[in-house]
N, C-alpha and C positions, 0 to 999 in steps of 0.2 A: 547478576542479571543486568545493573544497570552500571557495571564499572567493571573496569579491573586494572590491575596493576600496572607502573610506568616501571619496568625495570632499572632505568638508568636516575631516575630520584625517589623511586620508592616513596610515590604518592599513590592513591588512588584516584584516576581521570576517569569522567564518564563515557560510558559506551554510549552509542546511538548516534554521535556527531549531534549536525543541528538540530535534532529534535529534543533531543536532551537541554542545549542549551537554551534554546528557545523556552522549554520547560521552566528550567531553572530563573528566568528572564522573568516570564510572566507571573509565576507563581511567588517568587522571592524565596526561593530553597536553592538549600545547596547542595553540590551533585550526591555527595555521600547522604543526604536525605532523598533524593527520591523512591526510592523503591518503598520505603515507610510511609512517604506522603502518599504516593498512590494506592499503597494496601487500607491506609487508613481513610483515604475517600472512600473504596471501594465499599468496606466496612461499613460505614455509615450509612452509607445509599443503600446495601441492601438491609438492613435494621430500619429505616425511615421507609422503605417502600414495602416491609414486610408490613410496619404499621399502618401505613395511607391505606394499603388495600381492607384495612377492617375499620378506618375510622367510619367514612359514611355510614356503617349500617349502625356505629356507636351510637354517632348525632341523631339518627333519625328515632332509635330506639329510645333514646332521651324525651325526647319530643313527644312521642306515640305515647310510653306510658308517663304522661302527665305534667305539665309544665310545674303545674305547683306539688308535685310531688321529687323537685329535682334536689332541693335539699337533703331529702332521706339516702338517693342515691349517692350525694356526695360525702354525705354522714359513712354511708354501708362501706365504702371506698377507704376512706379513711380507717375506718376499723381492722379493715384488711390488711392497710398497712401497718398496722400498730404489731400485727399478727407475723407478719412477714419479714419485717426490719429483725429480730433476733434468728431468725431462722439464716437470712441472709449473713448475718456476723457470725451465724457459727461454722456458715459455710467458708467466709473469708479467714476463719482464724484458723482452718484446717487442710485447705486445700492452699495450692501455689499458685500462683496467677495465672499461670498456664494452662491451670486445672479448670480453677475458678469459674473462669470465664464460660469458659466450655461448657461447662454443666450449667452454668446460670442458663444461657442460649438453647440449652439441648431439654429441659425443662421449662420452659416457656413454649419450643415447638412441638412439646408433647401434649401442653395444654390446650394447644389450636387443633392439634387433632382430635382431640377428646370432645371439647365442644361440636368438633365436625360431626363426628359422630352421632354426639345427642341429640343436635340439629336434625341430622338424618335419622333418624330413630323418632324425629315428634314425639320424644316422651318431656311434659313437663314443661310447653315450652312459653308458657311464660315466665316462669322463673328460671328457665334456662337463660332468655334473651334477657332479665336484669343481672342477673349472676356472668352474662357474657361483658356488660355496659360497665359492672366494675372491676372486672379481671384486666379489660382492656386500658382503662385506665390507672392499673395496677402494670400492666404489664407495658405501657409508653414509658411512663416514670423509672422503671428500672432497667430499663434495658438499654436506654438513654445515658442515664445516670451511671452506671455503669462503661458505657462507651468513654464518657468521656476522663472517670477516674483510669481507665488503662491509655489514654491519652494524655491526662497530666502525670502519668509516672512515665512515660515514655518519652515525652518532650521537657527539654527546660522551659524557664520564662522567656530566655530570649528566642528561642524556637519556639514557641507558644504565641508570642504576640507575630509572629511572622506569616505563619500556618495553619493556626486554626481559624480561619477563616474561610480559605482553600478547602482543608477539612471537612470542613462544618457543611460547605459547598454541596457537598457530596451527599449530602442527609437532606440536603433542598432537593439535588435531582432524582432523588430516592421518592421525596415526598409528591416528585411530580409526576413521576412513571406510575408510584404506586394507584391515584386515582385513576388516572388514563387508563390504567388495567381496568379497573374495578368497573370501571364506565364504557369499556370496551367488551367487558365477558358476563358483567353482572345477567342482562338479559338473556345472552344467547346458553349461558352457562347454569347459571342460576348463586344468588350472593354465597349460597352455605359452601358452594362450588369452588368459592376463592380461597374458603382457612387453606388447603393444604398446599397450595400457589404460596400464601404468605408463608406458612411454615417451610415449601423449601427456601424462601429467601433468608430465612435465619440460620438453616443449614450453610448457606454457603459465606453467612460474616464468621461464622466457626472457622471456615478454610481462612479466612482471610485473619483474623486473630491467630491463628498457627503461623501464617509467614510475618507475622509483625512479630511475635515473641520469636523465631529465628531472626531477624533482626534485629532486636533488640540483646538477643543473648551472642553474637556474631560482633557486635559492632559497639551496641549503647549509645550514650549522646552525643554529642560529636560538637560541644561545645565550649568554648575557652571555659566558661565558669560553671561548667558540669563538673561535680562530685568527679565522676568517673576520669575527668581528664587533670582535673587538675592536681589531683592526690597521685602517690605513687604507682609504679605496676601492680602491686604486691596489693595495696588496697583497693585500687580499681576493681581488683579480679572479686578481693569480698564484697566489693559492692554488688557486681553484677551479680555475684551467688546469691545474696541474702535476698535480691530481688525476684528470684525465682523460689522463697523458702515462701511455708506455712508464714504467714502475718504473727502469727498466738493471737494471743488475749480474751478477755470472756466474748461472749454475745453482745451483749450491750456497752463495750468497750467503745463503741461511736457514739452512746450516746454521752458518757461522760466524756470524752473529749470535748464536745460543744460544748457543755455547758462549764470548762475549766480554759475557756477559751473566747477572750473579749472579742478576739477577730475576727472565729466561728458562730459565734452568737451575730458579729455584727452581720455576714452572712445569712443568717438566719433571718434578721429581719428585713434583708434586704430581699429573699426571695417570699415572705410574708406578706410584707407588702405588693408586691410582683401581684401575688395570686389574687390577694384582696380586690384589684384594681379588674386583675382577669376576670373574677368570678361575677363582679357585678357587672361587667360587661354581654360574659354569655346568658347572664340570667334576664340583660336587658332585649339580647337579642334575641332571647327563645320567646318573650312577653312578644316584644314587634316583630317577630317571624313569625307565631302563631295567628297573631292578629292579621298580617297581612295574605297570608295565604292558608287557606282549609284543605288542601292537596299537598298529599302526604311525598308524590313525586315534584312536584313544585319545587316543596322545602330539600329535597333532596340535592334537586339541581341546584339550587341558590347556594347551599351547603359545599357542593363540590364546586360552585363557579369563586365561593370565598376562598374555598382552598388552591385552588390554580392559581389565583391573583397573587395569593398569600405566597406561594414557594415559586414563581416567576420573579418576582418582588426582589423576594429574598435571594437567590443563586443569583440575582446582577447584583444585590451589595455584597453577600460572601465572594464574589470572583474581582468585582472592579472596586470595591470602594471599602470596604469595612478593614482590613487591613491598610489602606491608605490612611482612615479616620484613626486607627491608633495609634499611628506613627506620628499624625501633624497634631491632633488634639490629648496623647497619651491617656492613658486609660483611665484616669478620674475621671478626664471630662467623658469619655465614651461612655462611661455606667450610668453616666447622666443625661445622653444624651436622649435616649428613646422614651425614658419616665417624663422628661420635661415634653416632648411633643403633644405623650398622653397626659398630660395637664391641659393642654390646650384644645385637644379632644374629646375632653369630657366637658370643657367649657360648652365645646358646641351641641355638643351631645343634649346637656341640659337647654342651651337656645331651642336647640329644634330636634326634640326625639322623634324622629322619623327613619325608614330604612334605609336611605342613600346615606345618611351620616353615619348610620349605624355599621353597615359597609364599608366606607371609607377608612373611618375607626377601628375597625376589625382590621384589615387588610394592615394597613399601617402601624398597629401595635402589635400582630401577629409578627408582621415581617421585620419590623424594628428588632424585637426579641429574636427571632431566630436568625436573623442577619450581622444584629452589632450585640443586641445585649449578652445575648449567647456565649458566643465566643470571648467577649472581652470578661463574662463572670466566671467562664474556666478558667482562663488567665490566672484567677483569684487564688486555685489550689494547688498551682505550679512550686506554691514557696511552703506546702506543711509538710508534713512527713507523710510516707505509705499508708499508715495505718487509717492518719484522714484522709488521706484522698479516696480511699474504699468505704471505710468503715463512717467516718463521720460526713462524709458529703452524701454516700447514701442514706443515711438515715433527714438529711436536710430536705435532699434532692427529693425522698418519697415521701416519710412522716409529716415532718416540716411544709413540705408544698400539701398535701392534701388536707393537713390542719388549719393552715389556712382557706382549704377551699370550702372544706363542712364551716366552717365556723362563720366565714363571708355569708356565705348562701344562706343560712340560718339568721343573721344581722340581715341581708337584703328582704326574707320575707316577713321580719318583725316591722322594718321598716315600711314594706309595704302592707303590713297590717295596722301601722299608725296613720295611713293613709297617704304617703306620702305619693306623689306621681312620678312615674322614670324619671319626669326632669328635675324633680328635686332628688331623688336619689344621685342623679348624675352628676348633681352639683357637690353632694359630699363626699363623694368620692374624689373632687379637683384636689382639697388637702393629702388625700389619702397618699395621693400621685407626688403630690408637690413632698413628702416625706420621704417617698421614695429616691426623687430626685438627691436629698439632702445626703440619704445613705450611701447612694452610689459615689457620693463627692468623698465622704468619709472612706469607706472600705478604698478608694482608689489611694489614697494618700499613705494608710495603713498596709497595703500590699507591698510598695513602693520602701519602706521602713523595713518590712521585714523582707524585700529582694537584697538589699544594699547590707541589712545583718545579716544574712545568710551567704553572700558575696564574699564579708571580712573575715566569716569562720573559717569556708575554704579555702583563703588566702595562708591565714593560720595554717591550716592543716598541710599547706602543701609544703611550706617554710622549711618543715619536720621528715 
């Protein structure tokens, strides 16, 4: 599609002339990656804009049933994952990636319709609409988490630190169509009217997952220090087969990976902390978003004007700068870079809890994370093997992140049952950040250790 053969050197040059190169220019790929770079935007965008178009009615659902019951929700959430992660491993240890994927995606769109349904049917619907507030936040975590383990088995590190940015890009412009839909149809359509809008957008990253796994069973990595190139024909060919097998292993094979693993574990605290920092953040701003407005469309707008800022934000550091930032600053410093800002953010926060800072700080730590943090902590899974990148980043990605979100939200309302006010909450959470910072310095050094050991193997191996 985007190349074909030079018969007289038996390379492959890209079709399309300058727009190809120009492509290749801007983005930092090379020709034999394009057709993977733009199926894996594509991918993205529509998975990030299946979700934009159900987050507003999450947030507002949040809000509506009870500020101080948001704890419970985040507890029921967590539970669900605890429920979910084994079911998820048995499907990775059985199915081929090919497979995998498919039914993950095809099972999630089947849940957007079922909801639709019950929606339309008004049976039940309050506990429909908290049972929709945690599915939705079950089903971001994994279908995310998921995108990105078939991107770190797809790409190396050094294609990883180059791309996923670009990538990632694509899950900004997803996140930005998907409100502008929702804010464009909600009215004239009515919100229950969008699950099945969102559900075909998860239809069509299925198409796009089918032409990436033809790419990647066609071609593989296309790099000096890929497995696949640097070994012989003969093991090349078992590489690429085994990556189309069944994984095995039990169910809960991700979770003992983590915890037999100092640099998974240190991942772990590394998106721990992450969430602890998030959680008190939204819990500060549903306390000063309730307070400041008693109009339930108010908060909705303010909700979706966060979230525009937030993925505008972000798609001008995923296209122009976050890929530059890991090349001039390498990725230690980038895991640290967005934690230390939010150090500085929750200083202010505590100066002056008020909505413009609260804003500001949203906007900046949302887009910081999906802009740099993001992509630079996929980077992270590029050096383990398959089994983690499915099995133990999922259970981090969902377990792990939602364990810390019940257990923050629960710590935040003890502490505002000892009296404390936002702004001294805000102030203990500066350590929290500032720990953060420490780990992203750690896990960069430790990545870096095990690229340059995993580098000397395949040197090894190719010798033979």
């Amino acid at each position: 599609m985007f190349g074909h053969r030079d018969n007289k050197q038996g390379r492959a040059r890209p079709a399309g002339g300058p727009v190809v190169t120009q492509f290749c220019r801007l983005v930092g790929t090379e020709p034999h990656e394009v057709i993977a770079v733009v199926w894996s935007f594509l991918y993205f965008f529509c998975l990030l804009c299946s979700y934009y178009i159900l987050r507003p009615l999450r947030d507002e659902m949040g809000i509506a049933g009870g500020v101080q019951k948001l704890q419970w929700v985040f507890t029921g959430t967590f539970v669900v994952m605890l429920a979910a992660v084994p079911v998820f491993g048995a499907a990775a240890s059985r199915f081929p990636r090919h497979r995998l994927l498919p039914v993950v995606y095809s099972f999630f769109s089947a849940s957007i319709l079922l909801f639709f349904a019950l929606f339309r049917a008004e049976v039940g619907h309050a506990a429909v609409a908290r049972a929709f507030f945690i599915w939705i936040s079950v089903f971001n975590l994994f279908v995310v988490s998921v995108f990105w383990s078939f991107m770190a088995d797809l790409f190396s590190t050094i294609q990883a630190k180059r791309l996923f940015a670009f990538i990632a890009a694509g899950g900004s412009a997803g996140a930005i169509v998907g409100p502008f839909l929702t804010a464009a149809l909600a009215v004239r359509l009515g919100p229950v009217n969008l699950l099945p809008i969102s559900a075909a957008f998860l239809g069509a990253a299925i198409v796009c997952i089918n032409r990436l796994v033809q790419w990647a069973h066609g071609r593989g990595r296309k790099e000096p220090e890929s497995t696949v190139d640097a070994v012989s024909d003969g093991e090349a060919s078992k590489v690429k087969e085994g990556r189309e097998q069944p994984m095995g292993g039990g169910i809960l094979a991700g979770i003992r990976l983590v915890f037999r693993s100092p640099y998974l574990m240190g991942i772990c605290l590394f998106i721990w902390l992450y969430t602890t920092v998030s959680t008190f953040l939204y819990f500060e701003q549903a306390h000063i978003v309730s307070n400041a407005f008693d109009d339930p469309a108010e908060r909705t707008r303010l909700f979706a004007s966060i979230d525009l800022g937030v993925n505008v934000l972000t798609i001008v550091l995923q296209t122009v700068i976050t890929g530059r930032v890991i090349k001039w600053l390498g990725l230690t410093m980038t895991l640290a870079l967005v934690p230390l800002l939010v150090v500085f953010g929750f200083i202010g926060l505590g100066v002056a809890p008020v909505l413009p800072v609260l804003v500001a700080l949203q906007i900046m730590r949302r887009a910081g994370n999906y802009g740099i943090t993001r992509p630079a902590r996929e980077v992270l899974f590029t050096v383990v093997d398959r089994e983690a990148k499915y099995k133990a980043k999922n259970f981090i990605d969902t377990v792990v992140y939602r364990a810390g979100d019940a257990i923050s939200g629960w710590v935040f309302v003890g502490l505002k049952g000892l009296g404390l006010s936002l702004s001294g909450i805000a102030f203990i959470a500066v350590p929290v950040a500032a720990a953060w910072v420490a780990t992203g310095v750690m896990l960069g050094k430790m990545q870096e250790k095990l690229r340059q050991s995993s580098e000397g193997r395949t040197e090894v191996v190719s010798k033979f």
